[in-house]
DSSP file (Angstrom, degrees, kcal/mol; ACC not computed):
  #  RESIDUE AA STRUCTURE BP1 BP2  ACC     N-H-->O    O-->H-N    N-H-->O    O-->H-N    TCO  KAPPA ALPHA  PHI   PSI    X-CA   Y-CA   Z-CA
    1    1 A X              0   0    0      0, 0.0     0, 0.0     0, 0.0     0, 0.0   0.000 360.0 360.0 360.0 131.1  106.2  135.9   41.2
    2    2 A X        +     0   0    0      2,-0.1     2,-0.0     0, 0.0     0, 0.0  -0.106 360.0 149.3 -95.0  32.8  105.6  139.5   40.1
    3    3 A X        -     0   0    0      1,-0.0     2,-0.4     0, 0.0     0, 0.0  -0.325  30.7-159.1 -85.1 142.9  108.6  141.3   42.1
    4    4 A X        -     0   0    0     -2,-0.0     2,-0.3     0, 0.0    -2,-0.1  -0.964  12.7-129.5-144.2 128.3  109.7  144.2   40.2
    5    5 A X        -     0   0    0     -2,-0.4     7,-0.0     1,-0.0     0, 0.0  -0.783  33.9-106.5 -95.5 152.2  113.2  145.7   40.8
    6    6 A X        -     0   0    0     -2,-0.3     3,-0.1     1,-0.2    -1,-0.0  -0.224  24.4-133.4 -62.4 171.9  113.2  149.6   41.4
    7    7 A X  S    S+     0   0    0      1,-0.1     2,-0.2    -3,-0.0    -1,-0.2   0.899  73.9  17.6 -86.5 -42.3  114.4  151.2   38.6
    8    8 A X  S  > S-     0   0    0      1,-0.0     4,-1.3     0, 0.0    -1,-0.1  -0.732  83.9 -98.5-150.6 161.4  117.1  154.0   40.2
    9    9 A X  T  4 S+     0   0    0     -2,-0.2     4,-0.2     2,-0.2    -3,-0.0   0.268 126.4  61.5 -51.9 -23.0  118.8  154.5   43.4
   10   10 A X  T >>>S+     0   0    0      2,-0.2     4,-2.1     3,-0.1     3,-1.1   0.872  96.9  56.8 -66.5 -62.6  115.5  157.1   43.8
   11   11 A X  H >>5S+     0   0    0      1,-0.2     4,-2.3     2,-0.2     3,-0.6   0.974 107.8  43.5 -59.5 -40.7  113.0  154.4   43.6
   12   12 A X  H 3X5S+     0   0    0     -4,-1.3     4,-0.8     1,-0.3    -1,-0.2   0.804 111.9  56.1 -88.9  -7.2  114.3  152.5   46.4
   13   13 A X  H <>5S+     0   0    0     -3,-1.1     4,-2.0    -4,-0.2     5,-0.4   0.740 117.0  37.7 -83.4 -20.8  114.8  155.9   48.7
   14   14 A X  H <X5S+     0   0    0     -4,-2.1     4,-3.6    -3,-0.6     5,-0.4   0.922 108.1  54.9 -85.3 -47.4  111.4  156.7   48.3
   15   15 A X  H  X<S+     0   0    0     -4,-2.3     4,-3.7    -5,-0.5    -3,-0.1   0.984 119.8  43.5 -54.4 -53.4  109.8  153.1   48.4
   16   16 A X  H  X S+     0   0    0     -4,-0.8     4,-1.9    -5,-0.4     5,-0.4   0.955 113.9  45.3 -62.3 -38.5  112.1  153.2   52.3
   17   17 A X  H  X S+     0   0    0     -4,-2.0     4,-1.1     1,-0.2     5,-0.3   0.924 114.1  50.4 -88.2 -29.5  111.0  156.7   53.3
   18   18 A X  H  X S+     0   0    0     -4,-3.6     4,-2.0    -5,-0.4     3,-0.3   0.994 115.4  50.1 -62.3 -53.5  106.9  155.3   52.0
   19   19 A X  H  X S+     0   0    0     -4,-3.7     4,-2.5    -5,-0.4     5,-0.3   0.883 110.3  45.5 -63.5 -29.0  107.9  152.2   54.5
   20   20 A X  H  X S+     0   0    0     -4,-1.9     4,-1.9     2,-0.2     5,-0.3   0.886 114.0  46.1 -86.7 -18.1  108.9  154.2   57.4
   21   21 A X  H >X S+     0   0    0     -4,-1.1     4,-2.6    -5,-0.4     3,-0.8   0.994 112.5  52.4 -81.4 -47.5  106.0  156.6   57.3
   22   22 A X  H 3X S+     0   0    0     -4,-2.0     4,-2.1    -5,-0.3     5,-0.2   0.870 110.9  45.6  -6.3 -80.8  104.0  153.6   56.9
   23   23 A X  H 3X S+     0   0    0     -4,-2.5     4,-1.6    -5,-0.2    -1,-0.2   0.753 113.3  51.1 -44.0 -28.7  105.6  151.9   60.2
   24   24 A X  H <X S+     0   0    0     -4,-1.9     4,-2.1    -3,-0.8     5,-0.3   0.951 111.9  46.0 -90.5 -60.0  105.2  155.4   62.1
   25   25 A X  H >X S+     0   0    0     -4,-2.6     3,-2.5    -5,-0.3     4,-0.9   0.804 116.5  43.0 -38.3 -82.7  101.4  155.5   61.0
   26   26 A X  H >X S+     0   0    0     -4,-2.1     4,-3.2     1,-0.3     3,-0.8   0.802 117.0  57.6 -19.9 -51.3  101.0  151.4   62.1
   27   27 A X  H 3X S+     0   0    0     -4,-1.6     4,-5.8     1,-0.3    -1,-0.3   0.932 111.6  35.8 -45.8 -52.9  103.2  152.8   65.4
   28   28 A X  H <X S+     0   0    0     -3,-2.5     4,-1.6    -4,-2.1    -1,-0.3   0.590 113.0  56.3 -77.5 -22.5  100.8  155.3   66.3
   29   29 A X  H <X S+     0   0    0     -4,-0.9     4,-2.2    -3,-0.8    -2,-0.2   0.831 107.4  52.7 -64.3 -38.2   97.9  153.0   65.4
   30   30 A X  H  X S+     0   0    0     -4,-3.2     4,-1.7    -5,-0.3    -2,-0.2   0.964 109.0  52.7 -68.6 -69.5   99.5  150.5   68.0
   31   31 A X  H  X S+     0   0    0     -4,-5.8     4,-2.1    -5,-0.3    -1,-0.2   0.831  99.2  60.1 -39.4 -54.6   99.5  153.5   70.5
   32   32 A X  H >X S+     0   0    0     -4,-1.6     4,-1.8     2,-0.2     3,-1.5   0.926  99.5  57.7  11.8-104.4   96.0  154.1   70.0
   33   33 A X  H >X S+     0   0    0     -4,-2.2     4,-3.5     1,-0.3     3,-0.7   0.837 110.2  42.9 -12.6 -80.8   95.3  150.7   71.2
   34   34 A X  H 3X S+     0   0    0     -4,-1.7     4,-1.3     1,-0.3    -1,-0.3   0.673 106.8  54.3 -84.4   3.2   96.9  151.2   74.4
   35   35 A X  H <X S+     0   0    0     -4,-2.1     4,-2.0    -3,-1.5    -1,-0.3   0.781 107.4  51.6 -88.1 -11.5   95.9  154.0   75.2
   36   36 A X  H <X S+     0   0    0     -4,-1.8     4,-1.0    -3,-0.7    -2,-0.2   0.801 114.3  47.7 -52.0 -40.7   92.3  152.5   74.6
   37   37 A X  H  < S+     0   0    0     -4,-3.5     4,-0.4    -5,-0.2     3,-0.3   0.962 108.0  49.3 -50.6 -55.7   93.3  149.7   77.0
   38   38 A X  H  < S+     0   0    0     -4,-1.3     3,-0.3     1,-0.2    -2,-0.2   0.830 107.6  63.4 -72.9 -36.1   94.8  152.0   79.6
   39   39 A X  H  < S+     0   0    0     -4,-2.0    -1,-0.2     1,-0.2    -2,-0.2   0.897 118.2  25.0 -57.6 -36.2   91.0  154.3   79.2
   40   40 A X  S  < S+     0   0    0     -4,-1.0    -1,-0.2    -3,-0.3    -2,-0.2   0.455  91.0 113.6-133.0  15.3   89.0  151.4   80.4
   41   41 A X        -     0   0    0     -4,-0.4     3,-0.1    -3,-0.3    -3,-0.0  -0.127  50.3-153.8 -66.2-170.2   91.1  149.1   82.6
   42   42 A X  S    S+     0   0    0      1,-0.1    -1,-0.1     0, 0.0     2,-0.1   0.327  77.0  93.3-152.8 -55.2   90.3  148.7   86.4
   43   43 A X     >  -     0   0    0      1,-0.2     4,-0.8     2,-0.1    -1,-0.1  -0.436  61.0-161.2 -44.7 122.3   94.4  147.8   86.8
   44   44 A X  H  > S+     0   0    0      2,-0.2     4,-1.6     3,-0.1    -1,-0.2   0.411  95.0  53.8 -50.5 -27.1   96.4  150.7   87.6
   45   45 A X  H  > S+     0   0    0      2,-0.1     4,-0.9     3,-0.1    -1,-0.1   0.870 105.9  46.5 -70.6 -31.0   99.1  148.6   86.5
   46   46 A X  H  > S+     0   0    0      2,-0.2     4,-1.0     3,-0.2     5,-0.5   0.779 113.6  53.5 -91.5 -60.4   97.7  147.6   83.2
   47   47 A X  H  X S+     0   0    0     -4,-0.8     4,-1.8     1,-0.2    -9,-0.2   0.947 110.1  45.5 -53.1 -48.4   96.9  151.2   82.6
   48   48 A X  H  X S+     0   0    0     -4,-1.6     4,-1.4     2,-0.2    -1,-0.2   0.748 110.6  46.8 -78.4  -7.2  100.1  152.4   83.3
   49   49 A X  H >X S+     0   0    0     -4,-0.9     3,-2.3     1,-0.2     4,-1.0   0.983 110.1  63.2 -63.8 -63.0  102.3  150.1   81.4
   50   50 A X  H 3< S+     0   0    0     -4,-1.0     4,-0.4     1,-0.4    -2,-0.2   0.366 103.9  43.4 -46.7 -31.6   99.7  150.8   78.6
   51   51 A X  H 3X S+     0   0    0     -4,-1.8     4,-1.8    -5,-0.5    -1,-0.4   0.703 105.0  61.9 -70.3 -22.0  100.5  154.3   78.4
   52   52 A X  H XX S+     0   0    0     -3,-2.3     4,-1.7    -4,-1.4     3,-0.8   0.991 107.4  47.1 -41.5 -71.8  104.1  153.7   78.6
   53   53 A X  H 3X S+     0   0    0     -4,-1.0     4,-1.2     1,-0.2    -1,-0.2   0.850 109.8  56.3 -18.7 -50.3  103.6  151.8   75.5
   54   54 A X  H 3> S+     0   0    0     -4,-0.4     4,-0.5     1,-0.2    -1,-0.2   0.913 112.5  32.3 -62.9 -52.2  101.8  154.5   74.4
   55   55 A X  H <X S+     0   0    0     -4,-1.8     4,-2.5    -3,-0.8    -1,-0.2   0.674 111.2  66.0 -81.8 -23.7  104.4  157.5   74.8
   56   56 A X  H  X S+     0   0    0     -4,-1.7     4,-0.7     1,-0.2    -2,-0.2   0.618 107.5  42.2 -68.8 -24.3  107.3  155.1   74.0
   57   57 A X  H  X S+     0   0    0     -4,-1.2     4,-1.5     3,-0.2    -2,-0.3   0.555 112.8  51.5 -95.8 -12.8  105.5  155.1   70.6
   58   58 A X  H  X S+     0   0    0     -4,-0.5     4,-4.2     2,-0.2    -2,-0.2   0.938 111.6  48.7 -59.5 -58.1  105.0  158.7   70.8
   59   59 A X  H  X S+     0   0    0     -4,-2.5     4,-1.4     1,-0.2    -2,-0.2   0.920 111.2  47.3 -35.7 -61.7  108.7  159.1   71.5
   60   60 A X  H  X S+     0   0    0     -4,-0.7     4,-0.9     2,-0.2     3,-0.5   0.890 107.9  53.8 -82.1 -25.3  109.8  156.9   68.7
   61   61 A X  H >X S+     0   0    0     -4,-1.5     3,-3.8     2,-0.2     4,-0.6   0.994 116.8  45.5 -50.8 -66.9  107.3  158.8   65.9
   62   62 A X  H 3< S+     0   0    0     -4,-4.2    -2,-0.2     1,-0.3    -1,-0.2   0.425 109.9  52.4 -70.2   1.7  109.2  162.1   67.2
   63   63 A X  H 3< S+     0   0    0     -4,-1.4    -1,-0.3    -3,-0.5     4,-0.2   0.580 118.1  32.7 -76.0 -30.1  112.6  160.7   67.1
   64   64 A X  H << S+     0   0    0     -3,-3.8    -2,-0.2    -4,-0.9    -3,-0.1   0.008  99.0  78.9-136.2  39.9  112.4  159.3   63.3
   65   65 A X  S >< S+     0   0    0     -4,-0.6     3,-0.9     2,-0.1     5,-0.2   0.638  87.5  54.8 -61.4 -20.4  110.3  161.9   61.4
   66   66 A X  T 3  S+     0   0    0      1,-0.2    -2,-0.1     3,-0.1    -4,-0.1   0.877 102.1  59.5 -74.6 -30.6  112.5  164.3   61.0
   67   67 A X  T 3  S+     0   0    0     -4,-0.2     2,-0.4     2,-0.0    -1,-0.2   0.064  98.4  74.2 -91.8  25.3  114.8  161.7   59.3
   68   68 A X    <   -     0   0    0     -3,-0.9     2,-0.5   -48,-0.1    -3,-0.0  -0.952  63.1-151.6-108.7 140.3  112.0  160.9   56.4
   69   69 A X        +     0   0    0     -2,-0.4   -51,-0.1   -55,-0.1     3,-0.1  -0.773  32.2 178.6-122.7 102.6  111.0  162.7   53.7
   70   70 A X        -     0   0    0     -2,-0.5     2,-0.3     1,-0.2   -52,-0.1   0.208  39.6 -95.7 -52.7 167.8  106.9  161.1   53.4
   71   71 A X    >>  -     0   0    0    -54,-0.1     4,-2.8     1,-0.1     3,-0.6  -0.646  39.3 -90.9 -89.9 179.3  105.1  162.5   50.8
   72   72 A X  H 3> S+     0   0    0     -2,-0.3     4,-2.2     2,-0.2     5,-0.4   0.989 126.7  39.1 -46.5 -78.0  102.8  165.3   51.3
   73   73 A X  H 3> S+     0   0    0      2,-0.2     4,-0.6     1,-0.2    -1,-0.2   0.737 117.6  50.5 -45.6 -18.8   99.6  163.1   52.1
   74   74 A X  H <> S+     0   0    0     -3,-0.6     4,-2.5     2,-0.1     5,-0.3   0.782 114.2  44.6 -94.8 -46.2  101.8  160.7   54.1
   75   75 A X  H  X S+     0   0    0     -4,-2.8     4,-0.5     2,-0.2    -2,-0.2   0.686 114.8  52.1 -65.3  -3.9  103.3  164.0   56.2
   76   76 A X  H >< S+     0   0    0     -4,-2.2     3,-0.7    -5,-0.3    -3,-0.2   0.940 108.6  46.1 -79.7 -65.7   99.8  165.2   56.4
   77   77 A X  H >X S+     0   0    0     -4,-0.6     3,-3.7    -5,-0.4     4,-2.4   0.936 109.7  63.2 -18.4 -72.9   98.6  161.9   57.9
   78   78 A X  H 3X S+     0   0    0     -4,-2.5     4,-1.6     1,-0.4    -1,-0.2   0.804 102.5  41.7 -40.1 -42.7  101.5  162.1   60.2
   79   79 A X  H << S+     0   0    0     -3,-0.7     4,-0.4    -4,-0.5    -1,-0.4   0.252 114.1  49.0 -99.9  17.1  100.9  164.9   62.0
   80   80 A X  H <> S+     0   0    0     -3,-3.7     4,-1.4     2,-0.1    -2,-0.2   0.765 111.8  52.1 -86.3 -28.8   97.3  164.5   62.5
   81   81 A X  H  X S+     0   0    0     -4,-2.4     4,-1.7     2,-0.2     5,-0.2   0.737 115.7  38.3 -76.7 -50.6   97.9  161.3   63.5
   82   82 A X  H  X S+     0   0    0     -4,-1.6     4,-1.3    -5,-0.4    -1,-0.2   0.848 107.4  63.2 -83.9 -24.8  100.4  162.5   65.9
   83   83 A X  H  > S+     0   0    0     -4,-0.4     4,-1.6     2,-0.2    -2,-0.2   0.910 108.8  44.5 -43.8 -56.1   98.4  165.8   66.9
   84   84 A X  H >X S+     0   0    0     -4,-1.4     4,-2.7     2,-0.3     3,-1.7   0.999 115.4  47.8 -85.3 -50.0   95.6  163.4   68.4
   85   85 A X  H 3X S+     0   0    0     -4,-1.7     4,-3.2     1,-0.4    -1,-0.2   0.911 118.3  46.0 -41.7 -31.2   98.4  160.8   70.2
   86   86 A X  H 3< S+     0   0    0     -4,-1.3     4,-0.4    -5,-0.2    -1,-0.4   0.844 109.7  44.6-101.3 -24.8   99.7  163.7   71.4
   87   87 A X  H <X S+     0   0    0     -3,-1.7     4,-1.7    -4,-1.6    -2,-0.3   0.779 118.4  52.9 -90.7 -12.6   96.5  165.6   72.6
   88   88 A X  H  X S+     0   0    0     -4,-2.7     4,-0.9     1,-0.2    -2,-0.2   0.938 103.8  48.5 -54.8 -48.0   95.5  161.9   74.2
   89   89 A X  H  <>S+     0   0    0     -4,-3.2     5,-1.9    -5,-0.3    -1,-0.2   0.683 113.2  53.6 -72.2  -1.1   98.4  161.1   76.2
   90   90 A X  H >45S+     0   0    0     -4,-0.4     3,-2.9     3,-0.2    -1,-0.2   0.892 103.6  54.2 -82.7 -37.3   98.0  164.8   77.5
   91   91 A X  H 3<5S+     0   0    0     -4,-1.7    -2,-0.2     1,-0.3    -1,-0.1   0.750 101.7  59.7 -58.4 -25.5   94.4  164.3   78.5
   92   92 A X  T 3<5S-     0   0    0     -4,-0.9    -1,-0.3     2,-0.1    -2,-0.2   0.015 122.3-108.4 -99.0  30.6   95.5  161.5   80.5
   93   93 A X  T < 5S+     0   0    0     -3,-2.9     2,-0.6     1,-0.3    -3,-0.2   0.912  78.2 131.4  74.9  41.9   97.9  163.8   82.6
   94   94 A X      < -     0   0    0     -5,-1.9     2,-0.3    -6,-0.0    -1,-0.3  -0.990  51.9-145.9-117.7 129.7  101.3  162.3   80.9
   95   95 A X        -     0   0    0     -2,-0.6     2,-0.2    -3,-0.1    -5,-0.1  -0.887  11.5-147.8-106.7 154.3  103.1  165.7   80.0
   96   96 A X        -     0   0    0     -2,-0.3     2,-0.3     7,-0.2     8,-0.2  -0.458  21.5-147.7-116.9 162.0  105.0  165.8   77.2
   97   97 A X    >>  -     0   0    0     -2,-0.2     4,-2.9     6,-0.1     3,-1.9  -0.855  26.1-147.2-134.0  78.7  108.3  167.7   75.9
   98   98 A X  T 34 S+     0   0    0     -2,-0.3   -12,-0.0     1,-0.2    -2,-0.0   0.447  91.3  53.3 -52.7  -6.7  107.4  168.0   72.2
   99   99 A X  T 34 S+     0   0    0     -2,-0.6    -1,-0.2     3,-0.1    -3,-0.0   0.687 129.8   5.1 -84.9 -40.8  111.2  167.6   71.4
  100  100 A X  T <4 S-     0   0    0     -3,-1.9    -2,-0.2     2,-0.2     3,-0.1   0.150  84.5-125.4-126.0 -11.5  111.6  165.0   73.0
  101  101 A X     <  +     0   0    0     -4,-2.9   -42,-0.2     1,-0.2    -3,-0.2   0.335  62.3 117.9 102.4 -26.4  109.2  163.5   74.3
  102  102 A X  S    S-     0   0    0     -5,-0.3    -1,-0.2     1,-0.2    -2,-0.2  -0.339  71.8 -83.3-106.6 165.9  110.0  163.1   77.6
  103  103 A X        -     0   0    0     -2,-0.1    -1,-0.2    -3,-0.1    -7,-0.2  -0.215  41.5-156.3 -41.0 132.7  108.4  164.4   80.7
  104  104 A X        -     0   0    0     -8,-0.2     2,-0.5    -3,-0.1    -1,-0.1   0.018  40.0 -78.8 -92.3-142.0  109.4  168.2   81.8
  105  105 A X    >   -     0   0    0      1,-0.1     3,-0.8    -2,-0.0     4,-0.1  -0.944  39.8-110.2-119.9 147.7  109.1  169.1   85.0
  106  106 A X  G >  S+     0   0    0     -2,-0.5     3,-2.1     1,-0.3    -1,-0.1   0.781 118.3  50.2 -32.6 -79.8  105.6  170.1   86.9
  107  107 A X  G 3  S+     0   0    0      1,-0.3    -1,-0.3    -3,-0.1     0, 0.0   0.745  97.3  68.2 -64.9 -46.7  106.3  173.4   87.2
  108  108 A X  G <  S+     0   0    0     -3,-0.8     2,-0.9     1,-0.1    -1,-0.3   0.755  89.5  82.8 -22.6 -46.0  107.4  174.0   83.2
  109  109 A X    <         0   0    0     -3,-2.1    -1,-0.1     1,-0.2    -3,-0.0  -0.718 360.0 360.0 -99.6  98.6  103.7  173.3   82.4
  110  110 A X              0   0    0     -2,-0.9    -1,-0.2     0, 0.0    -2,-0.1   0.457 360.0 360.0-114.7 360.0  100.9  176.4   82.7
């Protein structure tokens, strides 16, 4: 077995804030997906769970970035990443609250 212990109380905050940015890319990959599903289903059911999925992973990227520190090339990645999730679910009419995530109201949005 090659398992290597970090050296310092450092190494192992970085190695977790590299695993969560890691998990929020995969998250966002995941989203992708269903929102690929939801583009070419026939179901109106299937489509909208599948963007639920979709914004629920939006939601949770914009709930736990702020509480990583990435590197620079993994926070660069992150927000591109999230830039296009976030200009998809818009293209498919789900509005967004960049803060939160969540829906605003109709009127909010010109």
């Amino acid at each position: 077995m090659n398992y290597q212990h970090p050296k310092s109380n450092l190494d192992i905050l970085e190695q977790a804030h590299h695993i969560c940015a890691q998990f929020l890319l995969t998250d966002m990959n995941v989203a992708h997906t269903f929102l690929d599903v939801a583009e070419v289903t026939e179901s109106a059911d299937t489509r909208k769970r599948n963007q639920e999925h979709a914004l629920t992973a939006y939601q949770t990227v914009l709930r736990l970035l702020p509480r990583i520190a990435p590197s620079d090339d993994e926070r660069s990645a992150l927000r591109e990443r999230l830039q296009i999730l976030r200009a998809r679910l818009l293209g498919m009419g789900i509005e967004l609250n960049d803060e939160t995530g969540a829906a605003p109201d109709r009127e909010s949005r010109t």
